[in-house]
C-alpha positions in Angstrom: 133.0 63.7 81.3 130.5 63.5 78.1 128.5 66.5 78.8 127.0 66.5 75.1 125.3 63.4 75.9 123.6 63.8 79.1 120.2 65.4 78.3 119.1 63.0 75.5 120.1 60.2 78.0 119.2 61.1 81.1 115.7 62.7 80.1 114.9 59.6 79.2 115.9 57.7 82.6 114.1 60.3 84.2 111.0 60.0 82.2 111.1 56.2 83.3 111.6 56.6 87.1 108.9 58.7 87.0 106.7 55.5 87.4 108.4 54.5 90.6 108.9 57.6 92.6 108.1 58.1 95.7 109.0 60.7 99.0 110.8 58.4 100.0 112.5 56.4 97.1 116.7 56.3 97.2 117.8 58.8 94.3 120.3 57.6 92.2 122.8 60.1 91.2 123.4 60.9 87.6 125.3 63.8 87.1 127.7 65.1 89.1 129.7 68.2 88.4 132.9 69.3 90.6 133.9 72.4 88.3 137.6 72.0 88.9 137.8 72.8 85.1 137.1 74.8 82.5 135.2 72.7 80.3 133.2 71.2 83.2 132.3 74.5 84.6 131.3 75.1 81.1 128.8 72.7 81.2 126.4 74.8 83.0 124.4 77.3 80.6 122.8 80.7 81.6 119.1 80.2 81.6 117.2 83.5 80.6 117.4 86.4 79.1 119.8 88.8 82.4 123.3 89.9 82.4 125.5 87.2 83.9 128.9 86.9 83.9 131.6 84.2 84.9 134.3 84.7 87.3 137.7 83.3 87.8 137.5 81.2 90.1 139.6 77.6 89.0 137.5 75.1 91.8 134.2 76.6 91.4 131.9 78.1 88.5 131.8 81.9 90.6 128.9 84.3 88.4 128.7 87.8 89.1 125.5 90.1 88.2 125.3 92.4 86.0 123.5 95.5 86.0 119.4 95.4 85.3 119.5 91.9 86.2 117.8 90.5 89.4 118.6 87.1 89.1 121.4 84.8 87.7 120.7 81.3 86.6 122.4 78.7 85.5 120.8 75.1 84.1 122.8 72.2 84.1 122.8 69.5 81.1 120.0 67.6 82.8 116.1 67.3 82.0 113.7 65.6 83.7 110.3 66.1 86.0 111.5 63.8 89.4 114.6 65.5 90.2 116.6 66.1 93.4 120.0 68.3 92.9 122.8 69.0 95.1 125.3 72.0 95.6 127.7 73.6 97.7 127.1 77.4 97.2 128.6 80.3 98.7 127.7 84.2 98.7 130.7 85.9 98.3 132.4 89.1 100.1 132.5 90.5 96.6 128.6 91.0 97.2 128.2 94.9 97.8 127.2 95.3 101.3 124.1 97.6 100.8 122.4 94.4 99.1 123.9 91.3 101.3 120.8 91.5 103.3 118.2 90.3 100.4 120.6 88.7 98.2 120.3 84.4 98.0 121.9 81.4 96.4 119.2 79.3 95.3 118.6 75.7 93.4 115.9 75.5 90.9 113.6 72.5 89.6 111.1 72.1 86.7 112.4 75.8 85.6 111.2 76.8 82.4 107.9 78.5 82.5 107.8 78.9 86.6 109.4 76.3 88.5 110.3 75.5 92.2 112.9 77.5 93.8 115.0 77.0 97.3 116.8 80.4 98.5 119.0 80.9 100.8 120.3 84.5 102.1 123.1 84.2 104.1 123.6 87.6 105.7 120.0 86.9 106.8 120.3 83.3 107.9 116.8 83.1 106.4 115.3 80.7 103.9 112.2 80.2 101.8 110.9 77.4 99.4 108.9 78.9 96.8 106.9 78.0 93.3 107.0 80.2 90.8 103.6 80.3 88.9 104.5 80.0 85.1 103.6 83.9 83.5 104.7 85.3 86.8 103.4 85.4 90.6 104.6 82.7 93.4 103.1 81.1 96.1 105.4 80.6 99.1 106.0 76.8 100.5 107.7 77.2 103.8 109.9 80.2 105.0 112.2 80.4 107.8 115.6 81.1 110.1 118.2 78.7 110.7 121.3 79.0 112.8 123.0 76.5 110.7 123.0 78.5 107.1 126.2 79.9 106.3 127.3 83.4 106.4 129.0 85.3 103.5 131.8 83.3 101.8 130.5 80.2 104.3 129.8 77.0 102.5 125.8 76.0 101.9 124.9 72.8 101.1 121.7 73.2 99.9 119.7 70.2 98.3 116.1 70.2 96.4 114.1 67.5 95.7 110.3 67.4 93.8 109.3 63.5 93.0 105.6 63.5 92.1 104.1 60.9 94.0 102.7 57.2 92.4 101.1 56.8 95.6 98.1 59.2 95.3 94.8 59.6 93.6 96.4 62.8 91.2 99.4 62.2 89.7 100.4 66.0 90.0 101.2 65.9 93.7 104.5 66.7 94.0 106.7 65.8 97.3 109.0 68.5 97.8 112.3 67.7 100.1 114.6 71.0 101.2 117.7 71.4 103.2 120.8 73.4 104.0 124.1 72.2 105.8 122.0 68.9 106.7 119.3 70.5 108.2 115.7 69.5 106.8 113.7 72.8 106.2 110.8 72.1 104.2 108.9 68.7 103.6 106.1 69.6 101.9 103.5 68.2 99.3 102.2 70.3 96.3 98.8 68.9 95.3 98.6 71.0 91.8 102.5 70.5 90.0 101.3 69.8 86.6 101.5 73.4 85.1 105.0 73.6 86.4 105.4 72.0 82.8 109.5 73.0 82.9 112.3 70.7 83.0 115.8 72.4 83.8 117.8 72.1 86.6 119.7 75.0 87.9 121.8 76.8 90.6 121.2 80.8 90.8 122.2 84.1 92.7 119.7 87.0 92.7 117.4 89.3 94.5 113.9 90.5 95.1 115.4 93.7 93.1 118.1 94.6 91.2 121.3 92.6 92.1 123.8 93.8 90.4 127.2 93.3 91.7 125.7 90.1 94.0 129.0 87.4 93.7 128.4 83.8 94.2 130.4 80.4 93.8 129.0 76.7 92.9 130.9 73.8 93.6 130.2 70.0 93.9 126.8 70.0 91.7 125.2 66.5 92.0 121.4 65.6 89.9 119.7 62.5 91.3 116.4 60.8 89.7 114.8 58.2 91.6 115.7 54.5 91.9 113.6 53.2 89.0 113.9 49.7 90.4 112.6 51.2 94.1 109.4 50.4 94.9 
């Protein structure tokens, strides 16, 4: 797989579909990421400034937190604005117990300087979609339960999308898609994206507080932009 290449390239396919998206355009994968080696799990760089450290594991990038760290990110090699991304993400018995209960696995769009967030706890079975305001603060999109999120060292297939939408009076409303293990969570439309000026991509594992020791795995990492001949 070329990683080196893919955030010139697909930047710019990104920056194109732009024009076309829609809520409901057909994304069109262009990354995909299974991690069943070392230099594809190494495609995946730590975003920020916390202690984060890779694990073991030889079929999925697994990051443990370190201490004075509340969250663990991790951007893949694609930019853009209209994004959707993928991934199979587990919280892992490794977790200590005294924080299972506020600790998520998350996906991340138009991180940089705030961005759009999707956590998942699963000791909690509990969900929230949130934006996080560039220079701090958030604002909380949709928040909820749901029987089918996994539990600790379950599989969650969580997927994110934010296409701004062509079919509006202001180009900064934003479409936001969210789901876990096939369930639709959130469909929501933010009406003010365009300070969310950010462009990464990323999985994560973190807390409200301090997670250190909080274990998670990532596995079968797909980035979609939409269909730039859609419309």
């Amino acid at each position: 797989m070329r990683r080196r290449t893919w955030t010139a390239s697909v930047a710019g396919l990104a920056a194109g579909a732009c024009l076309a998206a829609t809520a409901l355009a057909a994304p069109v994968p262009v990354y995909k990421n299974d991690m069943s080696s070392t230099g594809k799990r190494a495609g995946l760089r730590v975003l920020g400034s916390g202690r984060c450290n890779r694990g073991g594991s030889d079929v999925a990038l697994r990051v443990r937190v370190g201490k004075r760290t509340a969250e663990c990110a991790y951007r893949t090699p694609v930019v853009g604005r209209d994004l959707e991304i993928f991934a199979t993400e587990r919280l892992l018995s490794g977790t200590p117990a005294s924080i299972r209960g506020r600790t998520f696995v998350g996906l991340g769009l138009r991180a940089g300087d705030g961005n759009y967030k999707l956590e998942v706890r699963p000791a909690a079975k509990a969900w929230r979609l949130r934006r996080v305001e560039p220079g701090g603060g958030s604002r909380v999109l949709g928040a909820g339960r749901a029987p089918r999120i996994g539990g600790i060292n379950e599989a969650n297939e969580m997927r994110l999308r934010a296409f701004n939408l062509t079919s509006t009076a202001d180009p900064d409303d934003c479409r936001l898609l969210a789901s876990v293990n096939g369930v639709q969570l959130a469909a929501v439309t933010d009406p003010a994206a365009g300070p969310l000026a950010g462009r990464f991509s990323t999985v994560s594992v973190g807390s409200t507080r301090n997670a250190r020791g909080a274990v998670a795995s990532f596995d079968d990492l797909i980035v979609r932009v939409p269909d730039p001949f859609a419309g």
